[in-house]
mmCIF file as gemmi writes it, N, C-alpha and C atoms, coordinates in Angstrom:
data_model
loop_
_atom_site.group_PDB
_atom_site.id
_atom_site.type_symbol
_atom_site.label_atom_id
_atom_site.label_alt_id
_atom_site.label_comp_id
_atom_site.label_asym_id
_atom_site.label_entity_id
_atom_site.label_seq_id
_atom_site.pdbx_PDB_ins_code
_atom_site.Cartn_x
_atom_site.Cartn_y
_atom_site.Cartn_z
_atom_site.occupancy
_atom_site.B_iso_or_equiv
_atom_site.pdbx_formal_charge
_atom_site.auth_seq_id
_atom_site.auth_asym_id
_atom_site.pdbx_PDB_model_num
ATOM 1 N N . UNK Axp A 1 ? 19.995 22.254 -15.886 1 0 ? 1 A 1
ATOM 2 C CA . UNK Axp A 1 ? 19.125 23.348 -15.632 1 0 ? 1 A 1
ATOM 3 C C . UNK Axp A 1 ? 18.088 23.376 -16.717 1 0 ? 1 A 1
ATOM 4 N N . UNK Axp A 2 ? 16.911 23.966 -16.633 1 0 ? 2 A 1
ATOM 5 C CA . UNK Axp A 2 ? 16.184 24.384 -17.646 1 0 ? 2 A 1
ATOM 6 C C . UNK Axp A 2 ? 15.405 26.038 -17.535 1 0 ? 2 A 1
ATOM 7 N N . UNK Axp A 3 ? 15.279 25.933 -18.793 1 0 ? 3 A 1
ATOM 8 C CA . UNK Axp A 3 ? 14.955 27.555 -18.994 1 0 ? 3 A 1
ATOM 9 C C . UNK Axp A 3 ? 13.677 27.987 -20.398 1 0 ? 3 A 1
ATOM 10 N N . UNK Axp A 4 ? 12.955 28.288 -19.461 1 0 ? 4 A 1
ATOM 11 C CA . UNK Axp A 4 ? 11.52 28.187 -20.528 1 0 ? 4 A 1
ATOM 12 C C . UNK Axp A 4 ? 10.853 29.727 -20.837 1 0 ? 4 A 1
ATOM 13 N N . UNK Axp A 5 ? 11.135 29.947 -21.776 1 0 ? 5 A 1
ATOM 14 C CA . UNK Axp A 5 ? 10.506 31.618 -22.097 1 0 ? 5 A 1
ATOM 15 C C . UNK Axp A 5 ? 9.467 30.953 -23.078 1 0 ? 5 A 1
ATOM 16 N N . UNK Axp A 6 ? 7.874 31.844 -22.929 1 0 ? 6 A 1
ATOM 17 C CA . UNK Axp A 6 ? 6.74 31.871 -23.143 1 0 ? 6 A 1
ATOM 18 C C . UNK Axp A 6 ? 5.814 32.983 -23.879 1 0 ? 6 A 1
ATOM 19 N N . UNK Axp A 7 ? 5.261 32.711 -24.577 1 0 ? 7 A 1
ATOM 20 C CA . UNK Axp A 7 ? 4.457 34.272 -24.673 1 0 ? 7 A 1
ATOM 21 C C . UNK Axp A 7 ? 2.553 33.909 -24.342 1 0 ? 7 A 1
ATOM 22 N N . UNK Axp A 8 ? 2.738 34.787 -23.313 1 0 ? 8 A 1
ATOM 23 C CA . UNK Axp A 8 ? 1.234 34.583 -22.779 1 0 ? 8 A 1
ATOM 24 C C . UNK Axp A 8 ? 0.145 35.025 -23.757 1 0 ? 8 A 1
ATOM 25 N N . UNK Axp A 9 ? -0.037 35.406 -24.819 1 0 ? 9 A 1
ATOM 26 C CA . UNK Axp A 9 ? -0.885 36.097 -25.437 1 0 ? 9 A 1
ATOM 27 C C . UNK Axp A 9 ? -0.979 35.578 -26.48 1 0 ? 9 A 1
ATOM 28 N N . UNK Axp A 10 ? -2.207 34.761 -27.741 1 0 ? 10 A 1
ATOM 29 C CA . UNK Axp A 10 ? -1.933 34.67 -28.687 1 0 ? 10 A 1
ATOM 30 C C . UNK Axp A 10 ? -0.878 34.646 -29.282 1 0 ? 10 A 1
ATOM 31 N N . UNK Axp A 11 ? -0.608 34.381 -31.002 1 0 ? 11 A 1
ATOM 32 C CA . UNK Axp A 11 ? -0.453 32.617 -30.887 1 0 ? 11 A 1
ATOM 33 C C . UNK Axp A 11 ? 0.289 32.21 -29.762 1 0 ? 11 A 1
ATOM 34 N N . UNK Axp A 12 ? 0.256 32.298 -28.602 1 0 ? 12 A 1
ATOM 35 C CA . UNK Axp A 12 ? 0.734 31.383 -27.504 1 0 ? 12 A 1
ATOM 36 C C . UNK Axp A 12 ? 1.753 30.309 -28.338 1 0 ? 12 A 1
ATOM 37 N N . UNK Axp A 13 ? 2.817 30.877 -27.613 1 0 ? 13 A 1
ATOM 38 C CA . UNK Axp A 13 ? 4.215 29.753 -27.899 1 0 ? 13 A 1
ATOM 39 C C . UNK Axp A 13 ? 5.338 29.742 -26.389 1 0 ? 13 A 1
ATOM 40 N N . UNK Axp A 14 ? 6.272 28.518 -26.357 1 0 ? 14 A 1
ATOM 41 C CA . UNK Axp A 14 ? 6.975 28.798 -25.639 1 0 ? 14 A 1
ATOM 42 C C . UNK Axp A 14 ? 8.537 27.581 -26.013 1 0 ? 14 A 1
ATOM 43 N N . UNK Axp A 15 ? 9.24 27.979 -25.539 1 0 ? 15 A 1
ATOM 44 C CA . UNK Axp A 15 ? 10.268 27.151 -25.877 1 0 ? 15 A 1
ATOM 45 C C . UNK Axp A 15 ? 11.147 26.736 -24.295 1 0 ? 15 A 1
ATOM 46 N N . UNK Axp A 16 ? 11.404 25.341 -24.044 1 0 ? 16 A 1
ATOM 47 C CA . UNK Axp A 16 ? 12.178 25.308 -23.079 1 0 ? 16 A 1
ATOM 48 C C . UNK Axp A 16 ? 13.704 24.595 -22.972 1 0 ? 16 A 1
ATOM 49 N N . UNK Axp A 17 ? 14.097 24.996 -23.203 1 0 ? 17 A 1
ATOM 50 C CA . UNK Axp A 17 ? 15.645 24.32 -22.772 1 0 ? 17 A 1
ATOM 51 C C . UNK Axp A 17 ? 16.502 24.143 -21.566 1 0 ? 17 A 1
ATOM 52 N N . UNK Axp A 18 ? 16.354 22.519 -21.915 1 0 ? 18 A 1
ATOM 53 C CA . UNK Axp A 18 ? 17.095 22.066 -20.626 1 0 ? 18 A 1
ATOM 54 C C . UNK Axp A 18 ? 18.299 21.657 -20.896 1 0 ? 18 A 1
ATOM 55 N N . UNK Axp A 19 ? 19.29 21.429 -20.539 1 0 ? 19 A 1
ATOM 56 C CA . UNK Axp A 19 ? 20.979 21.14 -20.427 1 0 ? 19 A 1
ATOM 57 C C . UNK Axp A 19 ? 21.793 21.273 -19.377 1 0 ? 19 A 1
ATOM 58 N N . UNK Axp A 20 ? 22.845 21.58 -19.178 1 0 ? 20 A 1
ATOM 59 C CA . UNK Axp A 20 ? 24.143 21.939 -17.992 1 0 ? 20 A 1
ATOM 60 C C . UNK Axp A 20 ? 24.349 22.983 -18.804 1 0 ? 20 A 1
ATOM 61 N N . UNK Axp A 21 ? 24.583 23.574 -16.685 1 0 ? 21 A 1
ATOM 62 C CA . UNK Axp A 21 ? 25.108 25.294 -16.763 1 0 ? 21 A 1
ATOM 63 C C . UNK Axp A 21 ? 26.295 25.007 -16.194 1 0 ? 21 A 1
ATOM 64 N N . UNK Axp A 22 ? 26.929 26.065 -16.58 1 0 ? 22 A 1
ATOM 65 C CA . UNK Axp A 22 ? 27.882 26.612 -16.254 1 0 ? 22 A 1
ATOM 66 C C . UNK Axp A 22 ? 28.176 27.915 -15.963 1 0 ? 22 A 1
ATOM 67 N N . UNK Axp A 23 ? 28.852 28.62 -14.996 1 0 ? 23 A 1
ATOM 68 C CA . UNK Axp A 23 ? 28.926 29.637 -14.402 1 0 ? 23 A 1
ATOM 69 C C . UNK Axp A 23 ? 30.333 30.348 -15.087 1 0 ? 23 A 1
ATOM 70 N N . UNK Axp A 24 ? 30.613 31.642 -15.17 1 0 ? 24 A 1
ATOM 71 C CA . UNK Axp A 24 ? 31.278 32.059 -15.451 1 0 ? 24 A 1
ATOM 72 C C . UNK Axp A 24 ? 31.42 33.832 -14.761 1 0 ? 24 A 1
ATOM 73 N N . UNK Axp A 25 ? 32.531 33.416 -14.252 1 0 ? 25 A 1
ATOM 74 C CA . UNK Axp A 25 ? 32.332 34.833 -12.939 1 0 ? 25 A 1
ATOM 75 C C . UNK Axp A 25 ? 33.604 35.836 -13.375 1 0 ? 25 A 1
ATOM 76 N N . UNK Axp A 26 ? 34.424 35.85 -14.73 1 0 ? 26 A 1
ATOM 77 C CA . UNK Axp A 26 ? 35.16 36.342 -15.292 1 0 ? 26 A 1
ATOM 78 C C . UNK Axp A 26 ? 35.027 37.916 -15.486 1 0 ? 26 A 1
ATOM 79 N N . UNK Axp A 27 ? 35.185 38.566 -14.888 1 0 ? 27 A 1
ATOM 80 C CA . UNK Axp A 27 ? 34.585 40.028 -15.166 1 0 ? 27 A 1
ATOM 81 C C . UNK Axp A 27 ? 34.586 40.796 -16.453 1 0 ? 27 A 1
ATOM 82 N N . UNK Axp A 28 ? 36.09 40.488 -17.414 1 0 ? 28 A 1
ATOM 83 C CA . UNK Axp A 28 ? 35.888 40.763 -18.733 1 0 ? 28 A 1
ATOM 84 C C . UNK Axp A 28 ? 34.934 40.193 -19.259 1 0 ? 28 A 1
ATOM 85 N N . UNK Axp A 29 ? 34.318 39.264 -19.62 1 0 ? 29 A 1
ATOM 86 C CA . UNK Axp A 29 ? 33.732 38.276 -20.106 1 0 ? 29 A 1
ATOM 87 C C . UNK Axp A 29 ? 32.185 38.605 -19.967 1 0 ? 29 A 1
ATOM 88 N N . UNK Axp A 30 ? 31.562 39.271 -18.045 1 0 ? 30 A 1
ATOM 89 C CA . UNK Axp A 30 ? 30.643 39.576 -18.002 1 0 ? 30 A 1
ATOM 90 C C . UNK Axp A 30 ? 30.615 41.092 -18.753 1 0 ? 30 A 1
ATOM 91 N N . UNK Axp A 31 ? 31.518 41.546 -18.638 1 0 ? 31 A 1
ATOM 92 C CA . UNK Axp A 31 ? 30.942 43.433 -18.893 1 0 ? 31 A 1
ATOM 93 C C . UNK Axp A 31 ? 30.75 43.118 -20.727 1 0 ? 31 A 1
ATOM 94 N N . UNK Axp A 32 ? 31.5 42.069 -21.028 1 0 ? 32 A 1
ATOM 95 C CA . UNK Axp A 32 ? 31.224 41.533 -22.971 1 0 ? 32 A 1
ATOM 96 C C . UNK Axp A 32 ? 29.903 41.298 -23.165 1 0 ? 32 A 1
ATOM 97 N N . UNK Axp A 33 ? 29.044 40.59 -22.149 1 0 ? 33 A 1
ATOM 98 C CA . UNK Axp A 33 ? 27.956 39.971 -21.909 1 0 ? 33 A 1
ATOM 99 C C . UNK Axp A 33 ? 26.612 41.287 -21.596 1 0 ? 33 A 1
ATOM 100 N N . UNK Axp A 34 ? 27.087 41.654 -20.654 1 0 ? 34 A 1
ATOM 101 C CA . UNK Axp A 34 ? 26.301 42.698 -20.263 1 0 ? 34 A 1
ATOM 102 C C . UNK Axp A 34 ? 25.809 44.084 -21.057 1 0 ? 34 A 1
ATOM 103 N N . UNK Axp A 35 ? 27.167 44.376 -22.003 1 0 ? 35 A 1
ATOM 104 C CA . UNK Axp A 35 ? 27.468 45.324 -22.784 1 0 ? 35 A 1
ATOM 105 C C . UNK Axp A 35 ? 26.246 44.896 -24.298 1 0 ? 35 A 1
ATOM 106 N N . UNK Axp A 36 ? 26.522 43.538 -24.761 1 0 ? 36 A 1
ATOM 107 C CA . UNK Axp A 36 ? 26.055 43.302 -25.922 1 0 ? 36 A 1
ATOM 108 C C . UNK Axp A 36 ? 24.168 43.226 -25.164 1 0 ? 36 A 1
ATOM 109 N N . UNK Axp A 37 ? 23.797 42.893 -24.438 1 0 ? 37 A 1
ATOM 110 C CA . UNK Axp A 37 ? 22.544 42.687 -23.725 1 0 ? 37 A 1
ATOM 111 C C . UNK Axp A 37 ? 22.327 44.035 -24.043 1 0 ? 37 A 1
ATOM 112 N N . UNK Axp A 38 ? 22.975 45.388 -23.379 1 0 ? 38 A 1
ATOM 113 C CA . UNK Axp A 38 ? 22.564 46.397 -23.076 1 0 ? 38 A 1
ATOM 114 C C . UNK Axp A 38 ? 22.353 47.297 -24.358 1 0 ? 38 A 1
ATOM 115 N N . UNK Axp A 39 ? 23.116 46.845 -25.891 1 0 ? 39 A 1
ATOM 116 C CA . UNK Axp A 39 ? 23.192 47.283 -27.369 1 0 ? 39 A 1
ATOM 117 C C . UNK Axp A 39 ? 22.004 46.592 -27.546 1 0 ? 39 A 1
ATOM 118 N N . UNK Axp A 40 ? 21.885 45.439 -27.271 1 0 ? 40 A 1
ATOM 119 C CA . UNK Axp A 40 ? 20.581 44.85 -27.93 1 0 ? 40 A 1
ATOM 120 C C . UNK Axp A 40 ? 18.876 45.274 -27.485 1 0 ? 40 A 1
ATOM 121 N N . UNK Axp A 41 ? 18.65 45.325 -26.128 1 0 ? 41 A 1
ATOM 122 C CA . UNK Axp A 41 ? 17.613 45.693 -25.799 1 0 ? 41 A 1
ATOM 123 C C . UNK Axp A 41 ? 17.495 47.087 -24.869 1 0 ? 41 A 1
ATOM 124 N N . UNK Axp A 42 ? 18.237 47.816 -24.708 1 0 ? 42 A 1
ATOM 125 C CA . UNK Axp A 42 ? 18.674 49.198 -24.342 1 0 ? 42 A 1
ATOM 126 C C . UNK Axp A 42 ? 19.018 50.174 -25.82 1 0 ? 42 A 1
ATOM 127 N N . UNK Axp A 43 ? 19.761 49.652 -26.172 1 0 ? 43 A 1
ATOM 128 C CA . UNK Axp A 43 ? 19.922 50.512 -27.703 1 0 ? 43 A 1
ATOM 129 C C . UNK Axp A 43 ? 21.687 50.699 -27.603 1 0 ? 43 A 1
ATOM 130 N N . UNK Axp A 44 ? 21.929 50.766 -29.042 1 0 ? 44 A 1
ATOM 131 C CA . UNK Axp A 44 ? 23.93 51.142 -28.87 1 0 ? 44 A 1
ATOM 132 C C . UNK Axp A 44 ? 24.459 52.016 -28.167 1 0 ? 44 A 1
ATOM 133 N N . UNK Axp A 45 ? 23.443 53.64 -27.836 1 0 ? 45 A 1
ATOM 134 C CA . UNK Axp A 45 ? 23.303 54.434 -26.968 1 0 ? 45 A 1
ATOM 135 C C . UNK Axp A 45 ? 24.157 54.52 -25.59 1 0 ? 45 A 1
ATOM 136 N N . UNK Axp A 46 ? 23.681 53.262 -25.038 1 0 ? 46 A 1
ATOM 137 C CA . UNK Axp A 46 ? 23.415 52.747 -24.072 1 0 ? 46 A 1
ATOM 138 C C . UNK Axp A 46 ? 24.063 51.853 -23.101 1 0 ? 46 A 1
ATOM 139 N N . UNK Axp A 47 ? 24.704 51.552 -24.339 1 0 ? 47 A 1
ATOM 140 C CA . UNK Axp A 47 ? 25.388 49.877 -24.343 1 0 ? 47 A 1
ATOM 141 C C . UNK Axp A 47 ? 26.224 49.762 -23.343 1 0 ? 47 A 1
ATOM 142 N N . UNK Axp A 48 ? 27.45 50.861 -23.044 1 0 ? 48 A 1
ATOM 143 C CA . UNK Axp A 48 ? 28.176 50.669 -22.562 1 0 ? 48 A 1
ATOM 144 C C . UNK Axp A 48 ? 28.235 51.015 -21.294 1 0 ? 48 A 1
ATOM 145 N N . UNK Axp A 49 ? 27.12 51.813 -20.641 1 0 ? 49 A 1
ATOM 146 C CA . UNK Axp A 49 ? 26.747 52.312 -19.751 1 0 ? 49 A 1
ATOM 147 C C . UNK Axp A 49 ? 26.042 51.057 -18.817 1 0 ? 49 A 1
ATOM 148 N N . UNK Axp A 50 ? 25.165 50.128 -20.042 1 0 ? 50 A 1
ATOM 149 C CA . UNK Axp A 50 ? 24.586 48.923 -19.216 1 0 ? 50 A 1
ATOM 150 C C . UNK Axp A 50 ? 26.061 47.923 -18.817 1 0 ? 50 A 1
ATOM 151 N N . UNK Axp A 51 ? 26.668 47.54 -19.546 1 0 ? 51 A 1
ATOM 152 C CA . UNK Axp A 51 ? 27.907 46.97 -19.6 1 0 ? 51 A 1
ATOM 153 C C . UNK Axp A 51 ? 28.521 47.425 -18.198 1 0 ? 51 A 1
ATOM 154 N N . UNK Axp A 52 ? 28.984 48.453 -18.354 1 0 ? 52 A 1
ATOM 155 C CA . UNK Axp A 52 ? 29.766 49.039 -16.764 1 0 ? 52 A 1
ATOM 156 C C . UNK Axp A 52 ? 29.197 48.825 -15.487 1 0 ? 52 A 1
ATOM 157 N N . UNK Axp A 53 ? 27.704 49.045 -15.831 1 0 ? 53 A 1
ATOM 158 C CA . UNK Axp A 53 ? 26.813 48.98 -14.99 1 0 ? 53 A 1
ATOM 159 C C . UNK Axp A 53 ? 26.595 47.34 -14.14 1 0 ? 53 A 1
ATOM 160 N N . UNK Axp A 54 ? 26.816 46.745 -14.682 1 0 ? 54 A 1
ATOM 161 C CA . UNK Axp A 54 ? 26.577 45.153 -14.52 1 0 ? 54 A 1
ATOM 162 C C . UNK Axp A 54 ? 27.828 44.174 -14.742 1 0 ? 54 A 1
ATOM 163 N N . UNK Axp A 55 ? 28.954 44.614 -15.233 1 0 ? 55 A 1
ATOM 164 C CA . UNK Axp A 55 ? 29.744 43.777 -15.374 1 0 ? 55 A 1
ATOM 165 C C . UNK Axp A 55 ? 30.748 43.754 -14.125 1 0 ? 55 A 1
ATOM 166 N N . UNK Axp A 56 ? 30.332 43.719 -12.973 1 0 ? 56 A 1
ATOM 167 C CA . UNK Axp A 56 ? 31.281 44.15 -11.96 1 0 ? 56 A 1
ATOM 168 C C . UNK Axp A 56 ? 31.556 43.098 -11.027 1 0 ? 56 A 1
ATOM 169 N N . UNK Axp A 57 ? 32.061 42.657 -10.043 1 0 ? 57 A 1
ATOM 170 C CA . UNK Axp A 57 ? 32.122 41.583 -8.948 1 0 ? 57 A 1
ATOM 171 C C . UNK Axp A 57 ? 30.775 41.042 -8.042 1 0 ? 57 A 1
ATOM 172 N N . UNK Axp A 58 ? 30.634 40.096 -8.327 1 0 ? 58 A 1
ATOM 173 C CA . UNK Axp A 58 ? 29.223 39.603 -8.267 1 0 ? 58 A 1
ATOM 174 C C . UNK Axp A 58 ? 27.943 38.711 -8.923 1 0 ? 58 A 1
ATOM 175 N N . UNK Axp A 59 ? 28.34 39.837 -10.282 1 0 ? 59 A 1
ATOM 176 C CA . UNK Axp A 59 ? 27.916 39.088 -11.239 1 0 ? 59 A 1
ATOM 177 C C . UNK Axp A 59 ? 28.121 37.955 -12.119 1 0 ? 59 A 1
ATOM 178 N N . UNK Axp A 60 ? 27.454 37.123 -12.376 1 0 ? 60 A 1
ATOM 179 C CA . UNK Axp A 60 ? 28.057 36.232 -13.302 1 0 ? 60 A 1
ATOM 180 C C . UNK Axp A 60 ? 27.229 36.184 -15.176 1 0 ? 60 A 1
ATOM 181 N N . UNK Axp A 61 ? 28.071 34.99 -15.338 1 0 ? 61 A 1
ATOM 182 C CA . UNK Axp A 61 ? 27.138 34.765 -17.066 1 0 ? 61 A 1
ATOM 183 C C . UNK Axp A 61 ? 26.818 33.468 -16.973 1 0 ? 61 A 1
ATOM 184 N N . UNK Axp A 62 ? 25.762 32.564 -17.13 1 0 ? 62 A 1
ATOM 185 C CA . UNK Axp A 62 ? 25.719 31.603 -17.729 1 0 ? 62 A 1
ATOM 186 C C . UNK Axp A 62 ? 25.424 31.142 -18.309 1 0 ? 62 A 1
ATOM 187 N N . UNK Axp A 63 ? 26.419 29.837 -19.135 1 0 ? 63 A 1
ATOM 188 C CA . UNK Axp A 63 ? 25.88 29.202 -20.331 1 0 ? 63 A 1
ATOM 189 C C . UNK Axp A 63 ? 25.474 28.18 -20.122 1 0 ? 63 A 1
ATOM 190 N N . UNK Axp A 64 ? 24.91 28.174 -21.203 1 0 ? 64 A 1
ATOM 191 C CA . UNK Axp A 64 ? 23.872 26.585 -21.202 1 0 ? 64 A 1
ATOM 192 C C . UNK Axp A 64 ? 24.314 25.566 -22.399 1 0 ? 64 A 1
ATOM 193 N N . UNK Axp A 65 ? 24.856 24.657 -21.759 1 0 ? 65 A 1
ATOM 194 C CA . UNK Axp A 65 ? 24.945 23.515 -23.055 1 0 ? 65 A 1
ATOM 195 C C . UNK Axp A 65 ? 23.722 22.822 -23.01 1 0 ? 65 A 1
ATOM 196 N N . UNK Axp A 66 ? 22.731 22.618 -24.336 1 0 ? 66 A 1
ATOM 197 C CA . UNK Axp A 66 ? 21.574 22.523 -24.382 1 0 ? 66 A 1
ATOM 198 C C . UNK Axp A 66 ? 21.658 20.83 -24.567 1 0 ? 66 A 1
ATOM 199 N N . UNK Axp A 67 ? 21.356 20.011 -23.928 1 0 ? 67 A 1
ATOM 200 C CA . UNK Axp A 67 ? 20.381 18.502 -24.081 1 0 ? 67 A 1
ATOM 201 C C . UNK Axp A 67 ? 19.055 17.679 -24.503 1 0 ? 67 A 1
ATOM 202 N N . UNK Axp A 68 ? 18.037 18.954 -24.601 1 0 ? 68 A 1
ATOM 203 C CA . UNK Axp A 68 ? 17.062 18.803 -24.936 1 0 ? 68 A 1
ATOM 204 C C . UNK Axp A 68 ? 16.429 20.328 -25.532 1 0 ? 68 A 1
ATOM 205 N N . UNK Axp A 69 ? 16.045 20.513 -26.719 1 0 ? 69 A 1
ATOM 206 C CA . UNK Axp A 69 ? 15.038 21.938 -26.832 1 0 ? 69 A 1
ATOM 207 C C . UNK Axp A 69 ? 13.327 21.194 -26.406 1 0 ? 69 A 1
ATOM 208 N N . UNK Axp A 70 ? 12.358 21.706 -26.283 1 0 ? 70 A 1
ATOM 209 C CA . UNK Axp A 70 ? 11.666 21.313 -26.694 1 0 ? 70 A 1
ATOM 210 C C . UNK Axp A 70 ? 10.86 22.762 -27.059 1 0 ? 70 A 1
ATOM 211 N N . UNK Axp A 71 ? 9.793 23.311 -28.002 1 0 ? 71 A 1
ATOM 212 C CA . UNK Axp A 71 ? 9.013 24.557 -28.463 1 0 ? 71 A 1
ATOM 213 C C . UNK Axp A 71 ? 7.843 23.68 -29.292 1 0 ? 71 A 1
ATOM 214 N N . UNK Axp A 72 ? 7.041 25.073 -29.188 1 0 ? 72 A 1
ATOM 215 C CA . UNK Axp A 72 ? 5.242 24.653 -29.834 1 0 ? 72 A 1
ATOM 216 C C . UNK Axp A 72 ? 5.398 26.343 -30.075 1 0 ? 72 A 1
ATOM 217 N N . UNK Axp A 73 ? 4.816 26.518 -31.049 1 0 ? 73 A 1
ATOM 218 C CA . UNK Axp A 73 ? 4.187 27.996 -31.205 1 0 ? 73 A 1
ATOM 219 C C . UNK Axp A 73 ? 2.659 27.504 -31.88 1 0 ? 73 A 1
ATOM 220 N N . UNK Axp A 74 ? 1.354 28.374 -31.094 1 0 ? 74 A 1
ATOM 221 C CA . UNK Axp A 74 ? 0.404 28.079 -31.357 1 0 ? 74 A 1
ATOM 222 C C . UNK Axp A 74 ? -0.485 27.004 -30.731 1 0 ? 74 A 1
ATOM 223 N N . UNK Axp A 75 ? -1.434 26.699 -31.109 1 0 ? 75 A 1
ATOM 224 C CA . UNK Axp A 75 ? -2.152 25.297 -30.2 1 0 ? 75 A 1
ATOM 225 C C . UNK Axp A 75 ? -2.021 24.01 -30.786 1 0 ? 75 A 1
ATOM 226 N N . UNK Axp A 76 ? -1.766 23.197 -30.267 1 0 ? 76 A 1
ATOM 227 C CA . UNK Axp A 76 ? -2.149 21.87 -31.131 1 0 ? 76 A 1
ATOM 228 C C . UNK Axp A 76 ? -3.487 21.546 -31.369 1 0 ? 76 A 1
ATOM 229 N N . UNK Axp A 77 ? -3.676 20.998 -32.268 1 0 ? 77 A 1
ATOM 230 C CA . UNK Axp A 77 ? -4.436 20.188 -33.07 1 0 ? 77 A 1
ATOM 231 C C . UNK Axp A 77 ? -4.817 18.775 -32.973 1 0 ? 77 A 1
């Protein structure tokens, strides 16, 4: 799989990583996943409410064993 996050705006950077996924449909495992997502960009507040919210049948997590990074921040030269 690969997975490329970007920033459109000055200094323009992006990083992409490609590797094998793997799926993980463990429900403890997602609401662990979901929970720490929801502390991190929701707030601690929050956390557990995003967690409950998302860690339920359906959802999954996946990881990425990475094979290649490749990133640039800025323009080349």
């Amino acid at each position: 799989m690969a997975l490329c996050v970007d920033l459109p705006e000055p200094p323009y950077a992006f990083v992409q990583v490609q590797g094998i996924a793997e799926l993980g449909a463990d429900l403890d495992e997602c609401r662990r996943v979901a929970t720490a997502c929801g502390s991190r960009y929701m707030g601690a507040d929050r956390a557990e409410e995003f967690g409950a919210r998302n860690g339920v049948p359906g959802e999954l997590v996946v990881w990425i064993t990475p094979t290649k990074v490749v990133a640039q921040l800025g323009s080349v030269t």
